[in-house]
N, C-alpha and C positions, 0 to 999 in steps of 0.2 A: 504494500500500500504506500503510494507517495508520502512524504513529508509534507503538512501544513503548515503556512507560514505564519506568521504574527501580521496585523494592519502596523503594529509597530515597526515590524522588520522591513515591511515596504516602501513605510512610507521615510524610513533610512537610507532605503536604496535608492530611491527615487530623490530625495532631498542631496543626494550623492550627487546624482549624476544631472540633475540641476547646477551645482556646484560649480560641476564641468572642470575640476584640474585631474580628474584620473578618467580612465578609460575600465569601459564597461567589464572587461575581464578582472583589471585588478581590484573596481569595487565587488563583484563578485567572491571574489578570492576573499578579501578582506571581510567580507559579510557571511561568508561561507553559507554562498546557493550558487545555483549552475548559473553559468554566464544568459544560457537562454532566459531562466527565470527574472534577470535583469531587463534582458531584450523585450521579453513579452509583457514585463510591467508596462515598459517606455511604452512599450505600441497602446497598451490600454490605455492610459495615465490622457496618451494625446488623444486619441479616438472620443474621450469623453468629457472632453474639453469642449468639444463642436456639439 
């Protein structure tokens, strides 16, 4: 069964990568979730902006 994440831990990763001084693998790394699970926030994150 996959791992569930926290709204906490998302909205870390995402607040990350707002940020914009590291690149999406090594906030990953550093948050420890898969690189995609970074990528697939961003796609949400902006998708629900509109």
């Amino acid at each position: 069964m996959p791992q569930l994440y926290s709204p906490d831990l998302r909205e870390r990763v995402l607040g990350a990568c707002a940020h914009g001084d590291l690149p999406q693998v090594e906030i990953a790394r550093r948050l420890q979730v898969c690189p995609a699970t970074v990528s697939n926030w961003r796609l949400l994150a902006s998708a629900t902006l509109f």
